[in-house]
N, C-alpha and C positions, 0 to 999 in steps of 0.2 A: 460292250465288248465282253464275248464270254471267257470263260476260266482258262480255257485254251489258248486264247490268243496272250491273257496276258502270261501264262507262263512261256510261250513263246518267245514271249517279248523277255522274260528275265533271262530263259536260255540262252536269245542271241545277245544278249549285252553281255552276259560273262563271258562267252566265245571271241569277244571282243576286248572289253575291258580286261580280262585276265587269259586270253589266250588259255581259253576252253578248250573241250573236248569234241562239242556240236560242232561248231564252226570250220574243225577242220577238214569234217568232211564235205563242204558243198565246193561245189567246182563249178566252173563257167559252160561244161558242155558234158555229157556223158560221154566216158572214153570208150565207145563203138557203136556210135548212134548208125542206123543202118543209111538213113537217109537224112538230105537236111533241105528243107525249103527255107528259101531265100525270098523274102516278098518285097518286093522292090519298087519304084513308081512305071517299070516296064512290063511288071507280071510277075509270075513263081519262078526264080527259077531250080530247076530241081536237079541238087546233086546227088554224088554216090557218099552214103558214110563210109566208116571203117567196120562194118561188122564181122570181118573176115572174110566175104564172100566178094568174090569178082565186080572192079568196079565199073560202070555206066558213065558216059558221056554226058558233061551237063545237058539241060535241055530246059528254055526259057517255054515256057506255056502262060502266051496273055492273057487268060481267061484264068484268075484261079483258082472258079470252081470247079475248072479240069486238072486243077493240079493232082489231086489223091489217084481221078484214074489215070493221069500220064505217071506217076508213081507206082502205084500198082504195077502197070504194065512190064514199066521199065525193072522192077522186081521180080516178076516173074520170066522174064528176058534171062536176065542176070540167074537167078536159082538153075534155069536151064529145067528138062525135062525131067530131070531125075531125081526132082524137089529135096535141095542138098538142106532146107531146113527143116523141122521137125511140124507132124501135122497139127494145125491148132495155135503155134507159136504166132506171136506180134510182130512185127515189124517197127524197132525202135526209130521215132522220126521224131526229129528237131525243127521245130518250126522258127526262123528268125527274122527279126522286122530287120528293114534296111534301114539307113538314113534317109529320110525323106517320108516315110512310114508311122513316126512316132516322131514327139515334140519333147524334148527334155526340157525340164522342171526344175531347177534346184530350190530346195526349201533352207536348210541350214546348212553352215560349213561344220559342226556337229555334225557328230554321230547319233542318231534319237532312235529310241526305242520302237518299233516298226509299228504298233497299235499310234503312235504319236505322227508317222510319218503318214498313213493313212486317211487321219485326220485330218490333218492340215495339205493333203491330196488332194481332198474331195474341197475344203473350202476352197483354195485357188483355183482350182475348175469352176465354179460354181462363182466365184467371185470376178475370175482375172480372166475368160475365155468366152468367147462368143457360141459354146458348145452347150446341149444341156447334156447334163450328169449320166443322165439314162444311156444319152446315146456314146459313153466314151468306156472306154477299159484303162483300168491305172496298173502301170506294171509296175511295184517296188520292187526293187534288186534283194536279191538275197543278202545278208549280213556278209561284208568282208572286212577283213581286218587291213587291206592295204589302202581300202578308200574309207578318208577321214572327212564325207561331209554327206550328208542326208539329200536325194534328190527322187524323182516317180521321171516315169515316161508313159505320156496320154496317147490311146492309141485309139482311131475310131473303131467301131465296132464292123465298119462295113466294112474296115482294110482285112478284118481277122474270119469274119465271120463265112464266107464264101469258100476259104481255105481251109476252116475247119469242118464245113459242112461237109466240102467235097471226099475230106478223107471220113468221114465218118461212111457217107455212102458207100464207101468200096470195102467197108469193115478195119478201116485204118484209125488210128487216134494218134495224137501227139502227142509225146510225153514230156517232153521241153517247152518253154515257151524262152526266147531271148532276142534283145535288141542289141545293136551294133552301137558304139559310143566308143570314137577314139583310135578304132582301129582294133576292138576287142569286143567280144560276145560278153555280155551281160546277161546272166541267167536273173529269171522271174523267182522269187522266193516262193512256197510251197502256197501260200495261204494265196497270191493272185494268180496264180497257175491253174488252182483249185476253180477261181473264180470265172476264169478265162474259160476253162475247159465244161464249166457245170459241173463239178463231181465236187462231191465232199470233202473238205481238207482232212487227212487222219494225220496224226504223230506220227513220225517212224517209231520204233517199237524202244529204240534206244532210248530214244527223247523220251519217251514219255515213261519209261527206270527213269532217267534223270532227273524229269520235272514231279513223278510220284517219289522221290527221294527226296529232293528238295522242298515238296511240299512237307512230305512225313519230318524233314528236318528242322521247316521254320517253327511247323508245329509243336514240334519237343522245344527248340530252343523257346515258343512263347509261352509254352506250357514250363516253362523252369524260370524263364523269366518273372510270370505270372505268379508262381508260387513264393517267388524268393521275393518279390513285394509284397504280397497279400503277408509273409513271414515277418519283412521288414515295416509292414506296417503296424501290424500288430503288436511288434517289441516297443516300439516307437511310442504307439498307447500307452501301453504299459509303464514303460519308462517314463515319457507323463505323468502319467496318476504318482508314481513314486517320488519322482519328481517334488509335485507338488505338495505332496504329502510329507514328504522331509522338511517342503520350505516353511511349511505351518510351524512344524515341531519346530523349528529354528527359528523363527517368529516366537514362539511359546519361551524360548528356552533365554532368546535373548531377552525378553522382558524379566521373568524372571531374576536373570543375573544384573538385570536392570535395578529390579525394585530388593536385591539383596545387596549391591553398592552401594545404595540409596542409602538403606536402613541400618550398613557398615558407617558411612560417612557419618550419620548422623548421630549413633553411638558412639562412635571414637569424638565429635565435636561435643556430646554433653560430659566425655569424659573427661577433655580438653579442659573443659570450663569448669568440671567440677576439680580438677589437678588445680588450677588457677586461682577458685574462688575462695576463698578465705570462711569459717565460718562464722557464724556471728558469735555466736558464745565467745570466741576466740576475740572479736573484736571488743567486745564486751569488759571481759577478763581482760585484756590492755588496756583498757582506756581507765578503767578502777583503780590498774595497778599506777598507773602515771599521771592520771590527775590528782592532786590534791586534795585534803579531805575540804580546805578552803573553797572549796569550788563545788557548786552544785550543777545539773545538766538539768535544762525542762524538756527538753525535745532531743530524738537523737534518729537519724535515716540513714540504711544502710541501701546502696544498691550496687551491687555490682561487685568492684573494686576501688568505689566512694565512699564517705562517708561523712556526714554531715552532721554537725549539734550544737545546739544552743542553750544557751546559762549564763549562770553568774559566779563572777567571781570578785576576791578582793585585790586581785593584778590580773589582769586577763592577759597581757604582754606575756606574763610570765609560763604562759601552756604552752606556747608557741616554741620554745627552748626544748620543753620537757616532751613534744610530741614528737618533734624531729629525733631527739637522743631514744627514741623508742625502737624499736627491731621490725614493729611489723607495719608501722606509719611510715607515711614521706609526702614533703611536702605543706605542711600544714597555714595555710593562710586562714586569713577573717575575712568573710562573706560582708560585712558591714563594718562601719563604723563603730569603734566602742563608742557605749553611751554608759552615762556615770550615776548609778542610781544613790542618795545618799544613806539610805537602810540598805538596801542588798549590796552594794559595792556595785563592780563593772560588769553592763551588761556585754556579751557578746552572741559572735556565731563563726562557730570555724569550720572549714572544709578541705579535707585530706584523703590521700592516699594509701590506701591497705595495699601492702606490698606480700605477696605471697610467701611461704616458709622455702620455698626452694631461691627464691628472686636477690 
């Protein structure tokens, strides 16, 4: 399908779907067609149009490859001698299939885009008819907006073909092609008329401002669409890399205040313990001033806020008094048994509590 058909195809959907500007002009019949054949299963028959000029008696011609020159004639009848139209001028004629002439077809109760009705024309001939494809003409209805469903009318080519010869012979042509359905002429849309006739489908000139507008227009719009992503992808990058490069730094930064809690915690807990700890001179210096000079020490271990030592004395009972009434002891029990040495006196071993200067 080329370019043309399918802007075609976009024109008549919007003359449709939005009560366009194309659409309104197509009409079921041209308003003063000079003549109109009627092709019927009895022959041509040939009426008078409205073209302004005096009108002729119908007249049925069985044969209707005589239709053009029983037209002709009855044309030149009618002009009279004094050739009331202009030299060189056409003779505007409507050709129209009767009932019995053509086979109507409904495809969808949709409305479908004419490249789509086409399609699916040619497959049910070709699928659903005992006709081949060569030998048939598909008329599509021109787009209207009062009929809401998609249908073609198959027309043999032998029914048309004798009737267009004939007028071609007399220097006549047809400018219309339509079927009868319902009680109404149904005009052929420009593209199977084209078809019908042999001659080239062209735009009308409007159409195709419209459809070169509409092009220039999707174009701009993809062309801004296309920039304003290629824009928005790019920030998007960017703002990634930034992104990711902040989340490092903040990685970086919580470790940091990670291992600077760490090494707070841990300075304020040896400061904790050094507040706490008692020092040894200090334990020292107490324990000289409160033991007795009766009393000697052989061992003496300090850890912590313990403190532990072993000696003799001549009442071991009696340290136990003097360590408790002490300020910076508490607590003071024997680790053992006294045992009674008869040269040194009583041995022991006591173990107590260094109670801190704030405690």
């Amino acid at each position: 399908m080329g370019i043309v058909s399918r802007v075609s195809d976009v024109l008549c959907w919007w003359s449709w779907e939005l009560g366009g500007l194309v659409g309104s002009r197509a009409r079921a019949m041209p308003l003063a067609p000079d003549a109109v054949l009627r092709v019927g299963r009895d022959g041509v028959l040939v009426e008078s149009g409205h073209g302004g000029e005096p009108a002729f008696a119908p007249v049925l011609v069985e044969d209707p490859a005589e239709a053009g020159a029983t037209l002709k004639r009855l044309l030149a009848e009618r002009r009279g001698p004094s050739g009331a139209r202009r030299a060189g001028a056409r003779a505007c004629v409507c050709v129209v299939l009767e009932k019995g002439r053509h086979l109507r077809r409904p495809l969808s109760t949709m409305r479908l885009p004419r490249s789509r009705i086409a399609a699916m024309a040619r497959f049910d001939v070709e699928s659903s008819m005992p006709f081949n494809i060569e030998d048939m003409v598909l008329v599509i209805p021109r787009y209207d907006g009062a009929a809401a469903e998609s249908v073609y009318y198959a027309v043999k080519k032998s029914v048309l073909a004798p009737v267009l010869d004939g007028l071609r012979a007399e220097g006549l042509e047809a400018g219309f092609i339509g079927v009868t359905d319902g009680g109404r002429v149904v005009a052929a849309d420009a593209s199977s008329t084209a078809a019908i006739l042999s001659r080239r489908f062209a735009m009308p000139a409007g159409d195709r401002l419209l459809a070169a507008g509409a092009i220039a227009a999707a174009l701009g719009l993809a062309t801004v669409i296309g920039a304003a992503h290629w824009r928005y992808a790019a920030a998007s990058t960017e703002l990634d890399g930034r992104i990711a490069a902040a989340e490092r730094e903040v990685a970086d930064l919580r470790a940091l205040i990670a291992a600077r809690d760490a090494r707070i915690a841990q300075i304020a807990a040896v400061r904790q313990e050094k507040r706490a700890a008692v020092p040894v001179v200090s334990v020292l210096e107490e324990m000289s001033r409160v033991i007795p000079a009766s009393t000697w020490l052989t061992e003496i271990s300090v850890s912590g806020d313990r403190v532990s030592f072993t000696g003799f004395s001549r009442s071991a009972a009696a340290l136990i008094p003097l360590l408790e009434n002490a300020p910076l002891f508490s607590a003071p029990t024997f680790m053992e048994p006294v045992v009674r040495d008869g040269r040194e006196g009583e041995r022991f071993s006591i173990a107590m509590q260094v109670e801190p200067a704030d405690g």
